[in-house]
C-alpha positions as CSV (number, residue, x, y, z in Angstrom):
1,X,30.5,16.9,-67.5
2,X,33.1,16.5,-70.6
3,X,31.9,14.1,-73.4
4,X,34.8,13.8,-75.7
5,X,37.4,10.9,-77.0
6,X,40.5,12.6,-76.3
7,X,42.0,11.9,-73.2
8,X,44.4,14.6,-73.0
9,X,41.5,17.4,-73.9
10,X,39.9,16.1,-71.0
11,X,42.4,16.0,-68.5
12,X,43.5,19.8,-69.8
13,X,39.7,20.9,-69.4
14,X,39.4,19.4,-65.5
15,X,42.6,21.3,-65.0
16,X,40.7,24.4,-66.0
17,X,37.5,24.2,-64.9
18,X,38.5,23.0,-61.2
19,X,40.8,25.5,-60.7
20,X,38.1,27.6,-60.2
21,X,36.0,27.7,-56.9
22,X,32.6,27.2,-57.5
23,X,33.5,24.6,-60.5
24,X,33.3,20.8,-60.2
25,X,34.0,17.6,-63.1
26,X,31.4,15.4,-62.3
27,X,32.1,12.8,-65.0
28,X,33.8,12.5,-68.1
29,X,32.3,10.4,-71.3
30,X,34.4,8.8,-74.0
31,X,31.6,8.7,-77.2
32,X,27.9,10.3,-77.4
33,X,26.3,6.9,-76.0
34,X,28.6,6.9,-72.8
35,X,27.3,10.9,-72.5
36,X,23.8,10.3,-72.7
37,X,24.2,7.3,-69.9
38,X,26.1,9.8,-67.6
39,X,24.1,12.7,-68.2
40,X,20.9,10.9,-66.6
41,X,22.9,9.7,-63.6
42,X,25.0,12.4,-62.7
43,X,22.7,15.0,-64.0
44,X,25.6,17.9,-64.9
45,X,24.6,21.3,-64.7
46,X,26.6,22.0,-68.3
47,X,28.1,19.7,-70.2
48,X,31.2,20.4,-72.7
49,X,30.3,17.9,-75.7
50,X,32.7,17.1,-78.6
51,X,30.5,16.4,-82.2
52,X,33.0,13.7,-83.7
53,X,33.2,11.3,-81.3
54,X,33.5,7.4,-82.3
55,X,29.9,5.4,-82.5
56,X,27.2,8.1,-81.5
57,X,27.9,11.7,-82.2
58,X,28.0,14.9,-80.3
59,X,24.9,16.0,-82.1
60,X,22.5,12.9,-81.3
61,X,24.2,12.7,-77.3
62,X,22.9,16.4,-77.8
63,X,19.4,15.8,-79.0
64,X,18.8,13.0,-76.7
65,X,20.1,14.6,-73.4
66,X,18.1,17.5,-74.2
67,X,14.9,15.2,-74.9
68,X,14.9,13.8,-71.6
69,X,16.7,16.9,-69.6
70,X,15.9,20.3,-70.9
71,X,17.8,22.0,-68.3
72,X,21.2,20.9,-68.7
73,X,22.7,23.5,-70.5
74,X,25.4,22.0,-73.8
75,X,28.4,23.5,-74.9
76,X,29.6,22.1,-78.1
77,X,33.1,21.7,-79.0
78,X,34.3,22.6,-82.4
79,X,37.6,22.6,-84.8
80,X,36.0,25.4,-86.5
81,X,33.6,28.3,-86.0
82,X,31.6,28.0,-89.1
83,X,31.1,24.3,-89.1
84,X,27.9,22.4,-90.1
85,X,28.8,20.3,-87.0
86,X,28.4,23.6,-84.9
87,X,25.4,24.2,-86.3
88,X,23.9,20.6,-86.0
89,X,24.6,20.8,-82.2
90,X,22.7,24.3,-82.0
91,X,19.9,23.1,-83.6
92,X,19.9,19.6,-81.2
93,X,19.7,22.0,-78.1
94,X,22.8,23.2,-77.4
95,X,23.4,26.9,-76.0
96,X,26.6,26.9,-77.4
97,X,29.6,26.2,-79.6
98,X,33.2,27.0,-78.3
99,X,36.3,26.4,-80.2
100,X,38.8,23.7,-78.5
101,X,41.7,26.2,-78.6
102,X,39.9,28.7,-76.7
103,X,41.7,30.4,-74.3
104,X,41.0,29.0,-70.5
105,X,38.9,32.9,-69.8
106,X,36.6,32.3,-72.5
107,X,36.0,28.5,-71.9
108,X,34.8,29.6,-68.0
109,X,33.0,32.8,-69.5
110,X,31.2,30.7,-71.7
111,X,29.8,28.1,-68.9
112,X,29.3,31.0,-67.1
113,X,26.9,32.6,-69.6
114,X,24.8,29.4,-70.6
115,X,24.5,29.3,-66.5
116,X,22.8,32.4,-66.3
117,X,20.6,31.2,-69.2
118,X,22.0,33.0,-72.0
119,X,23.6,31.5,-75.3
120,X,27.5,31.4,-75.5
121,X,27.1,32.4,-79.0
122,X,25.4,35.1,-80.9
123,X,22.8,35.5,-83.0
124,X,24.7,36.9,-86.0
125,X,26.8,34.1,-85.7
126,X,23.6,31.7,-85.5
127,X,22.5,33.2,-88.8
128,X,25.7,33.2,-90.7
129,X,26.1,29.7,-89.7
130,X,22.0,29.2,-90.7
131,X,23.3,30.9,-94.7
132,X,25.9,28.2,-94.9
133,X,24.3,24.7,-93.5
134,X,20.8,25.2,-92.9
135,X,19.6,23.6,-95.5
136,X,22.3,20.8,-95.5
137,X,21.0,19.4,-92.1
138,X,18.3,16.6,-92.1
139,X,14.6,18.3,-90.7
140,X,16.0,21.5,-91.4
141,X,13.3,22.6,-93.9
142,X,10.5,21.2,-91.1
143,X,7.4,23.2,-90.1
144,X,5.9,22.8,-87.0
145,X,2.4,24.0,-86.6
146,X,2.6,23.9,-82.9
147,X,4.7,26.7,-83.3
148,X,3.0,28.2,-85.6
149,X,0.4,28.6,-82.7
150,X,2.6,30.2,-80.0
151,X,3.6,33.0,-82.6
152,X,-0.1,34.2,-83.2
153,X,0.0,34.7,-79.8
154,X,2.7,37.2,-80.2
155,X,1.8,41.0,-79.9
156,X,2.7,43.1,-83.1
157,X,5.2,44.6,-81.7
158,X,6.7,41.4,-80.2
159,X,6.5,39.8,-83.4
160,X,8.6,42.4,-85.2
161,X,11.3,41.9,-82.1
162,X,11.4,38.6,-82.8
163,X,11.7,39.3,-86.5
164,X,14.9,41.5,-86.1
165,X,16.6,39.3,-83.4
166,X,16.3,36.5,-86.1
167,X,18.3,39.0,-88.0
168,X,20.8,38.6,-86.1
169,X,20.5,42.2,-84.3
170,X,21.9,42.6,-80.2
171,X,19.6,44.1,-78.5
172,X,21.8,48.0,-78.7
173,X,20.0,47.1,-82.6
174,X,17.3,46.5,-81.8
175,X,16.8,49.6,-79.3
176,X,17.6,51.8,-82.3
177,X,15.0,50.0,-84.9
178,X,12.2,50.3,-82.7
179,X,13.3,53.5,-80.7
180,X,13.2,51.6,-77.6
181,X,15.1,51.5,-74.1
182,X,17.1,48.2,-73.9
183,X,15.7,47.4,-70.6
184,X,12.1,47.6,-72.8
185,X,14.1,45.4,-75.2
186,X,15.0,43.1,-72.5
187,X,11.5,42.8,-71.7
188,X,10.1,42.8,-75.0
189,X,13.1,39.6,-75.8
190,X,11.9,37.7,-72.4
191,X,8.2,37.4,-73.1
192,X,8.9,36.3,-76.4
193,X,10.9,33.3,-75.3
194,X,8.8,32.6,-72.6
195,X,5.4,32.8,-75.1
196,X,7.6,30.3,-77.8
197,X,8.7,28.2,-74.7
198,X,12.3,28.9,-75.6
199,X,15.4,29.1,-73.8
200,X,17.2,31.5,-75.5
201,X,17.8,34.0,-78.6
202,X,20.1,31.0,-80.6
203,X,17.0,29.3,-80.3
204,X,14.6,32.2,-81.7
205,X,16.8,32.2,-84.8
206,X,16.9,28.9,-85.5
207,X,12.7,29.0,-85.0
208,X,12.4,32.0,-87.5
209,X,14.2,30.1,-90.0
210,X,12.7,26.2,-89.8
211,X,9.2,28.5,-89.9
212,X,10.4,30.1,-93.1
213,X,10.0,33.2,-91.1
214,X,13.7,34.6,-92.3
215,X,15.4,33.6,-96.2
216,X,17.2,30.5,-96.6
């Protein structure tokens, strides 16, 4: 689905998402309110969402699609890379940011890659982005005990993983730090998600630092 007030961004996405085989447009949305509607009729698979978008924003069509569908995967759209507006939509839910003048490759790699459950951006970029707004963003300095709770029930070592990824380290890092295989790294990086019921590393980051588990 594309959630965004431009027409002609729209029409230039379709034209590069259906020329491939195994893509469909299932509905487009004009503002964040229109989004959210669609989103719990259609049900999109991935859904390419603008932030600044008259009435409702990107961010809050974000946090509310996510509420009431955790599966859909949300690719924001963004002017620029290091932009609190990024950085609001990764911490609603989204997998994602992407740049609206991408080139067509990296728009289809990017759905692509949030398909296969991974985030389309990394978490370096997640933590430069958490240096400049984090603290900008309303609930940003909020503690959850909950959490709290599913990271006691983190081995040692998992807890030192999850430690480094919020570093921003990929996992070739993180095999060196620990002296580990990065298939064991693999491993290590899915039962940690799975224990903090997340869906991916952006998501570990931004955890670490709302826990006060990385500097601010």
């Amino acid at each position: 689905m594309l959630a965004d007030d431009q027409a002609l961004l729209r029409v230039g996405f379709r034209m590069v998402l259906e020329a491939e085989d195994d893509f469909r447009v299932v509905a487009e949305a004009t503002d964040g309110a229109q989004a959210i509607a669609l989103a719990a009729s259609v049900r999109p698979q991935v859904i390419l969402m603008d932030v600044r978008m008259p009435g409702l924003d990107g961010i809050e069509a974000t946090r509310q699609i996510m509420a009431a569908q955790p599966n859909t995967r949300i690719i924001i759209l963004t002017t620029f890379d290091l932009d609190e507006y990024a950085f609001g939509g990764l911490r609603a839910g989204a997998s994602g940011f992407l740049l609206k003048n991408a080139e067509p490759g990296e728009l289809i790699t990017a759905i692509r890659t949030v398909v296969s459950g991974e985030a389309s951006v990394s978490p370096r970029v997640t933590r430069r982005l958490l240096d400049l707004f984090g603290t900008k963003l309303p609930g940003a300095a909020a503690h959850d005990e909950g959490a709290d709770t599913a990271l006691a029930a983190l081995t040692d070592r998992e807890t030192e993983v999850f430690l480094a990824i919020a570093e921003g380290l990929s996992n070739t890092e993180l095999a060196e730090r620990f002296f580990l295989s990065e298939s064991t790294v693999k491993t290590h990086i899915g039962r940690i998600l799975h224990k903090l019921g997340l869906r991916d590393r952006v998501q570990a980051v931004i955890l670490a630092y709302e826990q006060g588990l990385v500097g601010r």
